[in-house]
PDB file of N, CA, C and O in Angstrom:
ATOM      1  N   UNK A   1       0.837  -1.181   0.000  1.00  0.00           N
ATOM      2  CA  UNK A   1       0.000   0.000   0.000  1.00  0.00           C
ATOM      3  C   UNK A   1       0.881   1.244   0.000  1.00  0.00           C
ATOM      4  O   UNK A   1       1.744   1.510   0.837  1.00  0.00           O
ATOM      5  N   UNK A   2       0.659   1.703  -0.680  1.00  0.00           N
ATOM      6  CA  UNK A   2       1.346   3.016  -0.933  1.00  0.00           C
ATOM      7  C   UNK A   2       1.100   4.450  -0.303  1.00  0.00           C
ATOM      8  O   UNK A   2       0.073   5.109  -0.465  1.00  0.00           O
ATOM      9  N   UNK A   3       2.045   4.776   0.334  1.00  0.00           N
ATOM     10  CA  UNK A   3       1.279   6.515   1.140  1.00  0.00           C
ATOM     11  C   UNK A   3       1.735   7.566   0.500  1.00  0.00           C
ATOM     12  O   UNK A   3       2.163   7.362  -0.637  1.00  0.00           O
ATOM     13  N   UNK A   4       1.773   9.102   1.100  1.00  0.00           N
ATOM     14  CA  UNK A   4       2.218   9.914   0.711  1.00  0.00           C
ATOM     15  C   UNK A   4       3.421  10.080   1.121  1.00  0.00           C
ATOM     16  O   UNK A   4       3.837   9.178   1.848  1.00  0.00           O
ATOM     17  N   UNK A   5       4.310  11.159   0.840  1.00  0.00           N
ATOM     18  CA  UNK A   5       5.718  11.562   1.062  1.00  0.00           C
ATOM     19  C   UNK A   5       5.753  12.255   2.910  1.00  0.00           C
ATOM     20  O   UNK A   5       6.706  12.503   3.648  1.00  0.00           O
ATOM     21  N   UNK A   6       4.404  12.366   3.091  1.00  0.00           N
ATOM     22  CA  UNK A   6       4.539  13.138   4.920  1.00  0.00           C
ATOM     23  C   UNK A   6       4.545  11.875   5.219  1.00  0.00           C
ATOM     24  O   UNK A   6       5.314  11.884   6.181  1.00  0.00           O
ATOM     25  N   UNK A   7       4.253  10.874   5.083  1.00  0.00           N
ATOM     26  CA  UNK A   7       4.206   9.506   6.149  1.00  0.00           C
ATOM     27  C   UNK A   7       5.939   9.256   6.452  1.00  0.00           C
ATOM     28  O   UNK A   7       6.306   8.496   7.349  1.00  0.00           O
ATOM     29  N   UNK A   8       6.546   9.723   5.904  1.00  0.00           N
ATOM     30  CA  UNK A   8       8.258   9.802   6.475  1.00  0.00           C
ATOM     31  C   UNK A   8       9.032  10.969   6.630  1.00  0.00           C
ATOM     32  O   UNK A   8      10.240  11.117   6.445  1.00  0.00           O
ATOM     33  N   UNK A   9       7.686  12.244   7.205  1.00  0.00           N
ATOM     34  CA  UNK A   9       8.653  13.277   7.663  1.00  0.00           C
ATOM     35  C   UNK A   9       9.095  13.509   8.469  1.00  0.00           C
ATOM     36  O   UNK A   9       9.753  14.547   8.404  1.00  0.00           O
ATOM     37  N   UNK A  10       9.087  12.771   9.797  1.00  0.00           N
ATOM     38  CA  UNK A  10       9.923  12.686  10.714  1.00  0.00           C
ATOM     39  C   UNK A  10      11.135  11.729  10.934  1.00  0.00           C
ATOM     40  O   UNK A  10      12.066  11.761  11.738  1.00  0.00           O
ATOM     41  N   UNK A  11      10.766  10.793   9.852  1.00  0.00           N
ATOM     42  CA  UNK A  11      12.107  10.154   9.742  1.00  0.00           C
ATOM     43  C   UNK A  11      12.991  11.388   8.868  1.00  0.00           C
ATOM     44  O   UNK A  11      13.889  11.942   9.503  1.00  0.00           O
ATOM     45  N   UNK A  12      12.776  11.781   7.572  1.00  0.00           N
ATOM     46  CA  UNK A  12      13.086  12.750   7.198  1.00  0.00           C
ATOM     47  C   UNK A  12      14.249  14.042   7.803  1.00  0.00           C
ATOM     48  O   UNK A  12      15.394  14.358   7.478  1.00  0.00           O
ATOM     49  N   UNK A  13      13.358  14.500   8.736  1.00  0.00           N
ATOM     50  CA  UNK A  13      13.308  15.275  10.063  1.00  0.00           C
ATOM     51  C   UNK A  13      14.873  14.974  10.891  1.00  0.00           C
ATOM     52  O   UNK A  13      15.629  15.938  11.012  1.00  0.00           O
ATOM     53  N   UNK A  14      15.257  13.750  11.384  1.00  0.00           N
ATOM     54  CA  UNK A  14      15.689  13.260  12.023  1.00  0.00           C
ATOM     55  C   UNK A  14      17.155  12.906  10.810  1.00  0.00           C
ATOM     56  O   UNK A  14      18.289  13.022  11.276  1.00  0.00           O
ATOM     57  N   UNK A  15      17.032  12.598   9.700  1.00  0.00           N
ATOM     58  CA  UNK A  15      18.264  12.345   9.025  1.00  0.00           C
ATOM     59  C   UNK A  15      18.796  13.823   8.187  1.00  0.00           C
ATOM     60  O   UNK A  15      19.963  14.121   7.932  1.00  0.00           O
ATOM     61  N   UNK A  16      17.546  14.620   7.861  1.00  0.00           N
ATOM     62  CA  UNK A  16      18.179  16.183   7.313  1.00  0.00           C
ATOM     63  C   UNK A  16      18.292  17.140   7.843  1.00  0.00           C
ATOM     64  O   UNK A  16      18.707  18.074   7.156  1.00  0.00           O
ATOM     65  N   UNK A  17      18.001  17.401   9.261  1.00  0.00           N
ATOM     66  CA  UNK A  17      17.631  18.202  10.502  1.00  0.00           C
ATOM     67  C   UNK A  17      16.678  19.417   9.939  1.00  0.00           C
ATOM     68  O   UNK A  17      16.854  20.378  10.688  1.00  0.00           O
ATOM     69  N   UNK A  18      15.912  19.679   9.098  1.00  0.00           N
ATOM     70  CA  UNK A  18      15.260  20.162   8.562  1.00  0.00           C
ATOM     71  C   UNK A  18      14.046  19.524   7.776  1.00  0.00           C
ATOM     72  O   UNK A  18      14.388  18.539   7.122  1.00  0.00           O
ATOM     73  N   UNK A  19      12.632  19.875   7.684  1.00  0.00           N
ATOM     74  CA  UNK A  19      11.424  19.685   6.939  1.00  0.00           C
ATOM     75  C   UNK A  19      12.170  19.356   5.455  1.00  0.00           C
ATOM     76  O   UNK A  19      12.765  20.134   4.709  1.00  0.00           O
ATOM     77  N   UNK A  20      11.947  18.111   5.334  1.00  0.00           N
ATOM     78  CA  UNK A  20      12.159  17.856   3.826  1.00  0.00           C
ATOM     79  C   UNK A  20      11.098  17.306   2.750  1.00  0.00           C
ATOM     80  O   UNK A  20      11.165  16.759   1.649  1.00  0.00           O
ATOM     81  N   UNK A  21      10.137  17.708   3.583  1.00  0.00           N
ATOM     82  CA  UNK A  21       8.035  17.133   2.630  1.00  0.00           C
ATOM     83  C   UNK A  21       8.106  18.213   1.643  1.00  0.00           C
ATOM     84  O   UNK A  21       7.434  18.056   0.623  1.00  0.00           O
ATOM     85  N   UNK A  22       9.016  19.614   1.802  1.00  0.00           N
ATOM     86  CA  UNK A  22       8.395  20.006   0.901  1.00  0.00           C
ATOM     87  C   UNK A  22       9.202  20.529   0.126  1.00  0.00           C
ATOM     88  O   UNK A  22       8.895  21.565  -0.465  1.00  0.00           O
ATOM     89  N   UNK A  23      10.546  19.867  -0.063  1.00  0.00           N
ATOM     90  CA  UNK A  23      11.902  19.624  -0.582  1.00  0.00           C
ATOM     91  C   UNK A  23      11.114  19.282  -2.095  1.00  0.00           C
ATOM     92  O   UNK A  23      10.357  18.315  -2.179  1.00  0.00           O
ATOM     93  N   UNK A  24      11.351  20.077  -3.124  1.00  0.00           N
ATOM     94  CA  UNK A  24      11.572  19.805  -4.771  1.00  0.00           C
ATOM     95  C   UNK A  24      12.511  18.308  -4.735  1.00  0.00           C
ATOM     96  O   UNK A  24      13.634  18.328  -4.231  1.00  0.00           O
ATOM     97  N   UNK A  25      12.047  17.284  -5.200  1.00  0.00           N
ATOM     98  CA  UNK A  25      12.530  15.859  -6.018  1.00  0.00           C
ATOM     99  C   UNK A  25      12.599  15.830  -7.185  1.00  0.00           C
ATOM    100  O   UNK A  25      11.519  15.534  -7.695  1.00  0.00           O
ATOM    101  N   UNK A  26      13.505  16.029  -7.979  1.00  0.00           N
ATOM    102  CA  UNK A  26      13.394  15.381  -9.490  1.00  0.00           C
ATOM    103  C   UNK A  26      14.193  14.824  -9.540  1.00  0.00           C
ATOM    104  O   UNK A  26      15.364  14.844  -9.161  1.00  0.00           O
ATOM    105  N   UNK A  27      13.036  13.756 -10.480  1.00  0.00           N
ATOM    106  CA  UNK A  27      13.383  12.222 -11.185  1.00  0.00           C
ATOM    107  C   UNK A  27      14.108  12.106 -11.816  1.00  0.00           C
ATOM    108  O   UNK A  27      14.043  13.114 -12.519  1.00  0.00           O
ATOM    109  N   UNK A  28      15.198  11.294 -12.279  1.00  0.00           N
ATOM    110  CA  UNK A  28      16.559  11.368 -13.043  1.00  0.00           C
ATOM    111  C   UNK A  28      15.819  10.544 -13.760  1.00  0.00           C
ATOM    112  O   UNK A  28      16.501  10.138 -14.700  1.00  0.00           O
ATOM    113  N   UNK A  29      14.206   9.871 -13.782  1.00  0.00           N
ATOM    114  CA  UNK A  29      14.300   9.089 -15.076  1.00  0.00           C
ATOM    115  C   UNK A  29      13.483   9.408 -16.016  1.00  0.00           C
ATOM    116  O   UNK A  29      13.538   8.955 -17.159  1.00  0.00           O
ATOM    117  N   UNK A  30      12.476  10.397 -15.505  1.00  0.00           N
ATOM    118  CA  UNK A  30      11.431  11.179 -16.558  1.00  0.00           C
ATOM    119  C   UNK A  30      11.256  12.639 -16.017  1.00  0.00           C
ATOM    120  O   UNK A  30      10.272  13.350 -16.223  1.00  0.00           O
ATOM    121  N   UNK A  31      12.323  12.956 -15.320  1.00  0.00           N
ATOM    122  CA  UNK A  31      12.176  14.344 -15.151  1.00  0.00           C
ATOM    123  C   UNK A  31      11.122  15.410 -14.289  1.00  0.00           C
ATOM    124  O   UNK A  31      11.077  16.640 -14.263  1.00  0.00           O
ATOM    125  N   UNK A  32      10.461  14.562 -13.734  1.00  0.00           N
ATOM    126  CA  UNK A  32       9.180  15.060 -13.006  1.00  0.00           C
ATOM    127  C   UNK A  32       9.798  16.026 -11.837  1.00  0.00           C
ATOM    128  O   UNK A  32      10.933  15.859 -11.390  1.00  0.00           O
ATOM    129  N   UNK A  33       8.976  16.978 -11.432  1.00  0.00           N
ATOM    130  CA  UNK A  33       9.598  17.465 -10.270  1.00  0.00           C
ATOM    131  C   UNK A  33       7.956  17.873  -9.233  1.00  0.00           C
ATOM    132  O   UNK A  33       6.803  18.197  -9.518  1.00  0.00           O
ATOM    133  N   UNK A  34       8.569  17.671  -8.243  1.00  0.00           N
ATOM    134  CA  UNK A  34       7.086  17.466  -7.040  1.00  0.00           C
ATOM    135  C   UNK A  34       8.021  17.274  -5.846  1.00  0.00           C
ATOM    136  O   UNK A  34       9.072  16.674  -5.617  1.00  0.00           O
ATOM    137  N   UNK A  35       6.902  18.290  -4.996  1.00  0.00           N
ATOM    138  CA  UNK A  35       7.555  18.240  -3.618  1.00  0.00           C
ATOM    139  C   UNK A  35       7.916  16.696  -3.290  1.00  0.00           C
ATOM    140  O   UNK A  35       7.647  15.762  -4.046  1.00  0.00           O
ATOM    141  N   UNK A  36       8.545  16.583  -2.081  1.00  0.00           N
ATOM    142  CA  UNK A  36       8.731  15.113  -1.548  1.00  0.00           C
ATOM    143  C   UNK A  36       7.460  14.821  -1.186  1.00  0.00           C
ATOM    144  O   UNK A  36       7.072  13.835  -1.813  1.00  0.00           O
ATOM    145  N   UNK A  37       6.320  15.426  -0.150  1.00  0.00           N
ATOM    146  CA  UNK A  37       4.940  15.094   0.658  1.00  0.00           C
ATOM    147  C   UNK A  37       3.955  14.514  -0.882  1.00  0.00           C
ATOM    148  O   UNK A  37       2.920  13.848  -0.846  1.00  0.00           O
ATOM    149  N   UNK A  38       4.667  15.013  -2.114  1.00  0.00           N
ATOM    150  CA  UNK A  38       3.406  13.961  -2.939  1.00  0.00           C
ATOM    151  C   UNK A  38       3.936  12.805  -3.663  1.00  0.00           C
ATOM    152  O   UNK A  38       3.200  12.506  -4.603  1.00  0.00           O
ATOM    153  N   UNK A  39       5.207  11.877  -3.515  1.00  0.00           N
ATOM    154  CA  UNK A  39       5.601  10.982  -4.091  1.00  0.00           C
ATOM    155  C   UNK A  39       5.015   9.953  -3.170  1.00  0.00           C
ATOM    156  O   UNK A  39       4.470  10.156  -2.085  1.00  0.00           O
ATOM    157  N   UNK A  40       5.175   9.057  -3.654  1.00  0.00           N
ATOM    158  CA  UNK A  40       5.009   7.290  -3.145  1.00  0.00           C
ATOM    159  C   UNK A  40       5.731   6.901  -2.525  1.00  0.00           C
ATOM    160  O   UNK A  40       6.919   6.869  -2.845  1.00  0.00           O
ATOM    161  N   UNK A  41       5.061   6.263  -0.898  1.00  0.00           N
ATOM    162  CA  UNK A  41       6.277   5.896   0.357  1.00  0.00           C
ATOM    163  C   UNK A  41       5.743   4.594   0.192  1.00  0.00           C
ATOM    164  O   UNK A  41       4.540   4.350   0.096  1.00  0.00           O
ATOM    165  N   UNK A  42       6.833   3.610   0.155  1.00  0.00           N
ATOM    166  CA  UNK A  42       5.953   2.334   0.857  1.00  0.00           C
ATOM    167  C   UNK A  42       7.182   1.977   1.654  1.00  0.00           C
ATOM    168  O   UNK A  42       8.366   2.038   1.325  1.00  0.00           O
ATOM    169  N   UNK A  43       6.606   1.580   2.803  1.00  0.00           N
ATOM    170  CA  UNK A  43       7.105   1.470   4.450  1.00  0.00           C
ATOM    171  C   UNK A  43       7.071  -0.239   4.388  1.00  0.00           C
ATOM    172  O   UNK A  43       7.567  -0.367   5.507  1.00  0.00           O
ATOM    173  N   UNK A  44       6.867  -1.637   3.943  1.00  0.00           N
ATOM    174  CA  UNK A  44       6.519  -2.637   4.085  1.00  0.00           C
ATOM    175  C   UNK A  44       7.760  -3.221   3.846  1.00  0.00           C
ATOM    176  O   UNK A  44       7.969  -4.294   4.413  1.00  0.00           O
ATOM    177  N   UNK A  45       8.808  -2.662   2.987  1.00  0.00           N
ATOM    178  CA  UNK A  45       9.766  -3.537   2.773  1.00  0.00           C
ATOM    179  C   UNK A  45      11.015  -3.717   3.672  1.00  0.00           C
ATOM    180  O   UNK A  45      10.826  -3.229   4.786  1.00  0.00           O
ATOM    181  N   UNK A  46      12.326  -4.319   3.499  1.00  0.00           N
ATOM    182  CA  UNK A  46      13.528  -4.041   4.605  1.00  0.00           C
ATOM    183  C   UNK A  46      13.977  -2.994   4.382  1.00  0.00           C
ATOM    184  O   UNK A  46      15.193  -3.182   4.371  1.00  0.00           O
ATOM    185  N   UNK A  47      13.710  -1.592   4.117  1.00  0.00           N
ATOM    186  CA  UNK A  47      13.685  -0.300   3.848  1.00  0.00           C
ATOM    187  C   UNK A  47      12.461   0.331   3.317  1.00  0.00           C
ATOM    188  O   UNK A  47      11.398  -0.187   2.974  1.00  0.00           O
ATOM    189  N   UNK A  48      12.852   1.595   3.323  1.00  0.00           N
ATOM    190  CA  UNK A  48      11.351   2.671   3.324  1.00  0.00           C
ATOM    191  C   UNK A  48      11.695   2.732   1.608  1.00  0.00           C
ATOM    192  O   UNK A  48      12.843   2.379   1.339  1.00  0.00           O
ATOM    193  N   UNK A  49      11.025   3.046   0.694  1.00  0.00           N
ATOM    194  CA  UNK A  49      11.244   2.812  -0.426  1.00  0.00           C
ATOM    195  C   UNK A  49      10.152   4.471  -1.510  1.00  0.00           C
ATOM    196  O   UNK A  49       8.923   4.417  -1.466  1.00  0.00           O
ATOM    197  N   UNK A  50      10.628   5.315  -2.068  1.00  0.00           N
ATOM    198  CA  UNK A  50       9.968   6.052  -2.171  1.00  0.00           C
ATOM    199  C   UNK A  50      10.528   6.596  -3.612  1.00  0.00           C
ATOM    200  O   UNK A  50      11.609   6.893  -4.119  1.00  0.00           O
ATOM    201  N   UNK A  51       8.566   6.526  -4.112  1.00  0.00           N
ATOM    202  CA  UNK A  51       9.008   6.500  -6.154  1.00  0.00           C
ATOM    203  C   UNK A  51       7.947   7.609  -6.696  1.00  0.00           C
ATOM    204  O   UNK A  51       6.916   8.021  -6.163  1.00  0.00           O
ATOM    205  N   UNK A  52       8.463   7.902  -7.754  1.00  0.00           N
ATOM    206  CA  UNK A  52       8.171   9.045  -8.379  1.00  0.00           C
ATOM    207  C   UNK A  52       6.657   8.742  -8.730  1.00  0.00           C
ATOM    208  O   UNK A  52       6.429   7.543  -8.890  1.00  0.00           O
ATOM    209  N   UNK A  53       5.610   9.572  -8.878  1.00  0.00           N
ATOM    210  CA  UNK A  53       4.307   9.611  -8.901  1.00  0.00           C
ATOM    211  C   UNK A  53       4.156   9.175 -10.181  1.00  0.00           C
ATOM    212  O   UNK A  53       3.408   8.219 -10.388  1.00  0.00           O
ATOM    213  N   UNK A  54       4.961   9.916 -11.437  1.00  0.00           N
ATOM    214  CA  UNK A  54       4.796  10.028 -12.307  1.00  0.00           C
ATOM    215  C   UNK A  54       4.671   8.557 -12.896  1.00  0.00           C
ATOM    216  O   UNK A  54       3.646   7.927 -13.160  1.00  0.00           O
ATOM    217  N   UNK A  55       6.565   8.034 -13.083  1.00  0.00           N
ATOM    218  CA  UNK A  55       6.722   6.905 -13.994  1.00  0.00           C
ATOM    219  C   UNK A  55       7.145   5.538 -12.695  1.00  0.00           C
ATOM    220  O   UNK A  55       7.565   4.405 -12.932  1.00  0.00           O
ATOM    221  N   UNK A  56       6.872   6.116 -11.469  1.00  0.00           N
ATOM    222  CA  UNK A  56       6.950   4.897 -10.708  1.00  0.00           C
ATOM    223  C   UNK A  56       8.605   4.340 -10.290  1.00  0.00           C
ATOM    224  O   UNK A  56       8.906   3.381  -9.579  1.00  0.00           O
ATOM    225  N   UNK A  57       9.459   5.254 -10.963  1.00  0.00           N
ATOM    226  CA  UNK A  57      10.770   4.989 -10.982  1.00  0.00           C
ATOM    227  C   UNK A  57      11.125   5.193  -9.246  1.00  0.00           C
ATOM    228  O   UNK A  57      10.307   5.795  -8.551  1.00  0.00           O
ATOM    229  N   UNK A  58      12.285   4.690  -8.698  1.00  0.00           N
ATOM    230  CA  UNK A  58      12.774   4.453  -7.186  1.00  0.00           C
ATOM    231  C   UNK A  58      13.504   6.174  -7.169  1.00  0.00           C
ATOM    232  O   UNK A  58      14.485   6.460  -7.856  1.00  0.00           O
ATOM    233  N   UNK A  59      12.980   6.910  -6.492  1.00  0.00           N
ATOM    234  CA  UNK A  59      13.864   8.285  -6.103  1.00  0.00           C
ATOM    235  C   UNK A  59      14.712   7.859  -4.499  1.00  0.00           C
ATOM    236  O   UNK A  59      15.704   8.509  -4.168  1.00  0.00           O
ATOM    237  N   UNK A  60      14.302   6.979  -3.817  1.00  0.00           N
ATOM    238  CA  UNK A  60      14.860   7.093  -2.424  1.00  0.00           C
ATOM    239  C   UNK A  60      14.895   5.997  -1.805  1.00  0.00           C
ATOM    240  O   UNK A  60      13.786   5.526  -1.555  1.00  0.00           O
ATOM    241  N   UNK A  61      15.800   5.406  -1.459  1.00  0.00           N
ATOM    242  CA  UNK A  61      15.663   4.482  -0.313  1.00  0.00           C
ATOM    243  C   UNK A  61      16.144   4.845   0.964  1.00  0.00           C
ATOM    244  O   UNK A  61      17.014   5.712   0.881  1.00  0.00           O
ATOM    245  N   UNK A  62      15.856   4.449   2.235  1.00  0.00           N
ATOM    246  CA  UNK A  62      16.082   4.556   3.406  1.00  0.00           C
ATOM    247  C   UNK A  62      16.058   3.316   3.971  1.00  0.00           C
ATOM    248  O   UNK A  62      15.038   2.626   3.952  1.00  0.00           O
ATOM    249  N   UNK A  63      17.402   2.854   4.628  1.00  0.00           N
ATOM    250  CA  UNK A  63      17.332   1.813   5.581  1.00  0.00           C
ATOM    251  C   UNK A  63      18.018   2.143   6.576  1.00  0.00           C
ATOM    252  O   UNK A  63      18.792   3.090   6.434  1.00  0.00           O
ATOM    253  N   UNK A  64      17.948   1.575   7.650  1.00  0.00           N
ATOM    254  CA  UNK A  64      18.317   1.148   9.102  1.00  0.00           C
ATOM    255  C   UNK A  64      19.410   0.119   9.471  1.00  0.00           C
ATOM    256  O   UNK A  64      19.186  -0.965  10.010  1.00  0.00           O
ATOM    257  N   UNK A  65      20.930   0.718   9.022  1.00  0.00           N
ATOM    258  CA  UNK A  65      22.212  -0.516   9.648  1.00  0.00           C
ATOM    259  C   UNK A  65      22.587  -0.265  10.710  1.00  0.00           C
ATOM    260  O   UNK A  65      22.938   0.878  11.003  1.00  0.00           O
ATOM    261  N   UNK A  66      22.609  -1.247  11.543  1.00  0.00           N
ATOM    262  CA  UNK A  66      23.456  -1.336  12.425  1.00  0.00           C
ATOM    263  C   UNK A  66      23.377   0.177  13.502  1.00  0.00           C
ATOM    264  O   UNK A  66      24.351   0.649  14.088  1.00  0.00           O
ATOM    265  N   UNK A  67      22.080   0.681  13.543  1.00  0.00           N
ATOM    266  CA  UNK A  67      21.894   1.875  14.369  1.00  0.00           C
ATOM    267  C   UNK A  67      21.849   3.281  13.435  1.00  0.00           C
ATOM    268  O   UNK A  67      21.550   4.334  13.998  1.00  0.00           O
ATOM    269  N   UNK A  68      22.096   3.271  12.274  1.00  0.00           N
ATOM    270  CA  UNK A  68      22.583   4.093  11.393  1.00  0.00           C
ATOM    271  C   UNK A  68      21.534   4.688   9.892  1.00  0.00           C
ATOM    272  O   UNK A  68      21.710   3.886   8.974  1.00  0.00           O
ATOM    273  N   UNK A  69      20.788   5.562   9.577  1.00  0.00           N
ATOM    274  CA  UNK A  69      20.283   5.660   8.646  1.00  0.00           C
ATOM    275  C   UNK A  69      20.874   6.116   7.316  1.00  0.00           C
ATOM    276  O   UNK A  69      21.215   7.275   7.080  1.00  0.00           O
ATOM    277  N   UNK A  70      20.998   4.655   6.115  1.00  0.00           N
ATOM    278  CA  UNK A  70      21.357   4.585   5.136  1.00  0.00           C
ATOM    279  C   UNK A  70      20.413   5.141   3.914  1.00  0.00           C
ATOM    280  O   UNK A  70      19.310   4.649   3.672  1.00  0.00           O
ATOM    281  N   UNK A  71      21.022   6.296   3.127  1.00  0.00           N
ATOM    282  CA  UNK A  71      20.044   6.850   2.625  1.00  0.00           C
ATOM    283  C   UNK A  71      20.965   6.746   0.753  1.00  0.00           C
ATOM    284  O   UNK A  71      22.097   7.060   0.385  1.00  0.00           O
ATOM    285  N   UNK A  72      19.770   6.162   0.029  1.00  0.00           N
ATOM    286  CA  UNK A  72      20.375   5.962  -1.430  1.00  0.00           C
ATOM    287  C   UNK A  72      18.892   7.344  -2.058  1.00  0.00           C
ATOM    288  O   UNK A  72      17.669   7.381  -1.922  1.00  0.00           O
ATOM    289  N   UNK A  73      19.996   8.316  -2.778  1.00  0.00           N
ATOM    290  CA  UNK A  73      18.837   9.459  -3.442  1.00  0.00           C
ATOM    291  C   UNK A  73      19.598   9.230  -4.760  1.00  0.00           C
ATOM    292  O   UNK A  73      19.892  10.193  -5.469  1.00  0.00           O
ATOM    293  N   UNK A  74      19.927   7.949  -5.103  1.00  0.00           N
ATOM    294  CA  UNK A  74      20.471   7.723  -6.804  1.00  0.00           C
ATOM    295  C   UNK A  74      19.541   7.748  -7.579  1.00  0.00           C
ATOM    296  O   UNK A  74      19.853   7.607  -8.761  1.00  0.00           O
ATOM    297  N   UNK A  75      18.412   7.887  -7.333  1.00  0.00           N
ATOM    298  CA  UNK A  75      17.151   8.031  -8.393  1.00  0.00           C
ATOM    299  C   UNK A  75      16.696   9.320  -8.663  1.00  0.00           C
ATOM    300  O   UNK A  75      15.929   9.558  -9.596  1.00  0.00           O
ATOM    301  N   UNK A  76      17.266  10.441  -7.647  1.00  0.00           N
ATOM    302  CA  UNK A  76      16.904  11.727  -8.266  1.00  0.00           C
ATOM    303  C   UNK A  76      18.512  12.391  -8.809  1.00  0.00           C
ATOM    304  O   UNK A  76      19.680  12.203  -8.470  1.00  0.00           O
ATOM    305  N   UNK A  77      17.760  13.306  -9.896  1.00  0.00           N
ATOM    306  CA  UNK A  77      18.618  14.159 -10.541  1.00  0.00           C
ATOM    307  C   UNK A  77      18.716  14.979  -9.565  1.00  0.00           C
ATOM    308  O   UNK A  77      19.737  15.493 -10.021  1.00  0.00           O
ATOM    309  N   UNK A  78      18.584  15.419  -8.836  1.00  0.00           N
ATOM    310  CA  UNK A  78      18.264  16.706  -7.819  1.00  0.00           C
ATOM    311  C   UNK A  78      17.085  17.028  -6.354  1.00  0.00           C
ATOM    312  O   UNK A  78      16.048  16.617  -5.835  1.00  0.00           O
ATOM    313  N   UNK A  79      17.834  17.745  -6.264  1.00  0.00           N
ATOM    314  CA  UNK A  79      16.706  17.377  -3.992  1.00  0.00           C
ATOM    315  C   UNK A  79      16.915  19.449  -3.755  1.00  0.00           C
ATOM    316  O   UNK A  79      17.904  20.121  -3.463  1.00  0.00           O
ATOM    317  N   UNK A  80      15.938  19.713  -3.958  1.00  0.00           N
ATOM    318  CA  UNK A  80      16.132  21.242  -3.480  1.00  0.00           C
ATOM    319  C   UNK A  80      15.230  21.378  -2.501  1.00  0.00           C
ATOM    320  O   UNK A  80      14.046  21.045  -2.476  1.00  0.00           O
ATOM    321  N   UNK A  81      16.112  22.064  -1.447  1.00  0.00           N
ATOM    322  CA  UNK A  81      14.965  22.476  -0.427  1.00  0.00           C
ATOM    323  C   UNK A  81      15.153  23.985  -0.311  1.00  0.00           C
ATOM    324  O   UNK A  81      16.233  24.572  -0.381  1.00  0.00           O
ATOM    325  N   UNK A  82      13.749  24.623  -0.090  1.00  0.00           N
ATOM    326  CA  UNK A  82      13.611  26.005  -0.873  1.00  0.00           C
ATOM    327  C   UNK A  82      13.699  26.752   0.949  1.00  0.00           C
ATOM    328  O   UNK A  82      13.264  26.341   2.025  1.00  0.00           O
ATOM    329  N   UNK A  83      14.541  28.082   0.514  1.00  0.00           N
ATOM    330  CA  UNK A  83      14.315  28.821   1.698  1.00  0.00           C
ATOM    331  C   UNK A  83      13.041  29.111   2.389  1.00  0.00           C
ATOM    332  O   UNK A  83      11.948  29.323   1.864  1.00  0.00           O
ATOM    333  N   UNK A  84      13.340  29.088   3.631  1.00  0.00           N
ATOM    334  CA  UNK A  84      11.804  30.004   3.899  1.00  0.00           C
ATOM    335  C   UNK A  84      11.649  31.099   3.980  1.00  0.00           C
ATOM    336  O   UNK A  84      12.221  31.414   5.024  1.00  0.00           O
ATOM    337  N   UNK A  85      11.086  32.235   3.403  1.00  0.00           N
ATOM    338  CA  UNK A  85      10.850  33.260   3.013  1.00  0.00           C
ATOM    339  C   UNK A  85      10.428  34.093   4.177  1.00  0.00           C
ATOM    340  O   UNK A  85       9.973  33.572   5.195  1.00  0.00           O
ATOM    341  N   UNK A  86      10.559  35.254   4.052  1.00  0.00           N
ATOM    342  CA  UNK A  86      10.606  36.152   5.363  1.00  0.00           C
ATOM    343  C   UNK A  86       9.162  37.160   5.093  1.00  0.00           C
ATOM    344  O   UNK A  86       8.843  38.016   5.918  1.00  0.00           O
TER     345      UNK A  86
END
């Protein structure tokens, strides 16, 4: 079952020390770009696993070694997180 991109913003939270739901993702494989809070989380596997809305392609993995959060973002071309504005 598939959630949204907030169902891992406190893991998020905890590995970027900053809100990253509403961090720009683009896809290195069709180019899409969308905050993180609207891509595809699925939480069921031996890592958190999170894919582009568009073509379904893998933007993120997150796992858990040995006490340690292992983070693969080889599926995006790019991760911007936008200032917050005054």
């Amino acid at each position: 079952m598939a959630l949204d991109g907030n169902a891992i913003g406190g893991m998020l939270l905890e590995i970027f020390a900053t809100d990253m739901t509403s961090a720009e993702a683009t896809c290195a494989r069709c180019g899409a770009v969308r905050p993180v809070a609207e891509e595809l989380v699925y939480l069921r596997g031996p890592g958190t696993v999170v894919r582009c809305r568009r073509c379904t392609s893998v933007l993120m993995v997150i796992s858990r070694v040995r006490g340690l959060n292992c983070v693969d973002l080889s599926g995006m071309e790019a991760l911007e997180v936008k200032a917050a504005s005054d």
